[in-house]
N, C-alpha and C positions, 0 to 999 in steps of 0.2 A: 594482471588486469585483462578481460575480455572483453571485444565487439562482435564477437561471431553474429552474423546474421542470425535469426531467432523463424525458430518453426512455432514457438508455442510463446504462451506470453512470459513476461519476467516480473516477478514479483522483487521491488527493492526495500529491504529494511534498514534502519539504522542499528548494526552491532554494535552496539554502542550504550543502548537502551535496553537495559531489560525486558521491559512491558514491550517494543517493537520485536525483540527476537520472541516473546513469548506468543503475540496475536502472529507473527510471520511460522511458527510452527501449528499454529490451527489447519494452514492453507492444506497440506497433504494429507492432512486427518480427514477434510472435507472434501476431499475425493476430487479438488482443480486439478484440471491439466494445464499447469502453471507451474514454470521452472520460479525457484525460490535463492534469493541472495543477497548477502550485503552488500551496502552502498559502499565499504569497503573494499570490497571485490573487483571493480566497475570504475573502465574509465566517461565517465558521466558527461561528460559534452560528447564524447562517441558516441551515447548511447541516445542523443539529443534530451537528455536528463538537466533541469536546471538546480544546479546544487544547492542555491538559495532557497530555493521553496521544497526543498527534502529536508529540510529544519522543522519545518512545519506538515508536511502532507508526504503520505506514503506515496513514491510512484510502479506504475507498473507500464512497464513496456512492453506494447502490442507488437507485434509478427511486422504488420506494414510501416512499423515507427513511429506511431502515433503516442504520444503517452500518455496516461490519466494519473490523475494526483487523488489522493484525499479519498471523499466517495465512492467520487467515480472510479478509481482503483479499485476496492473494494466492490463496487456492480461488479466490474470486467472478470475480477475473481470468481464471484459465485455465479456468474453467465457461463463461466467454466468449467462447472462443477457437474456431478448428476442431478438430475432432479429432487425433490421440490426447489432444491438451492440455485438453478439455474433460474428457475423462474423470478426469485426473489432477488436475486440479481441483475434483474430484464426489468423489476419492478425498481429496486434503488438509483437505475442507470437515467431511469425516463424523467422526461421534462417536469413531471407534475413535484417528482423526488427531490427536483433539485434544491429546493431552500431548507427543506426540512433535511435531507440526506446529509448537507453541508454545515447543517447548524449541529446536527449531531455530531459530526465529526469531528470540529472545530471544539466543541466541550470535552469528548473525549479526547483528544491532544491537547488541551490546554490542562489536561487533568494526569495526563498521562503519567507522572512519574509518582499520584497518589494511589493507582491502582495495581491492580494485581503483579507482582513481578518489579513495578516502576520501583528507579531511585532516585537519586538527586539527580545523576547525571542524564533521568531520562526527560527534564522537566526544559522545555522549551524556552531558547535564545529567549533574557528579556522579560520574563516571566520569574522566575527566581525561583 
């Protein structure tokens, strides 16, 4: 398990989940300079990561410790990407994104284990 202080952001997936390891292999194709790993990996209170809510929402851990879940994970990724995906990133992170950003991503996880790659085990605590 690592804490190493972080130059670049950390992207945390559940390996555990198909459909998480499959959307967490998109990150390097899209050109983030965002380190990529499972929540397996990761000691996750070190990383100030609440493991409760990585049930439900991807997080990613920022350089100053900051973490975003869900969405806003996902902005901070493609804010770290090349262009046009940077922008589109600057655009999912912003205030106006946040009910619609979060509603999407919430249906996408509550769906998760019916899409691409998903299996049973990818389907959300509680959910069945």
């Amino acid at each position: 398990m690592t804490t190493a202080p972080r130059r670049r952001p950390l992207a945390l997936y559940d390996g555990d989940c198909g459909f998480c390891t499959r959307a967490a292999g998109w990150i390097p194709r899209l050109g983030a300079r965002v380190d990529v790993s499972s929540l397996q990996e990761h000691d996750l209170a070190a990383l100030g990561v609440d493991a409760g809510r990585t049930e439900l929402e991807m997080p990613v851990v920022l350089p100053d410790g900051q973490v975003a879940y869900g969405h806003r994970a996902w902005a901070q990724i493609l804010a770290h990407c090349p262009q046009p995906l940077r922008t589109l990133g600057l655009v999912l992170g912003s205030r106006v994104m946040e009910r619609p950003g979060a509603a999407v991503y919430r249906l996408v996880a509550a769906n998760r284990g019916r899409l691409p790659g998903g299996t049973v085990q990818c389907a959300i605590p509680g959910q069945g």
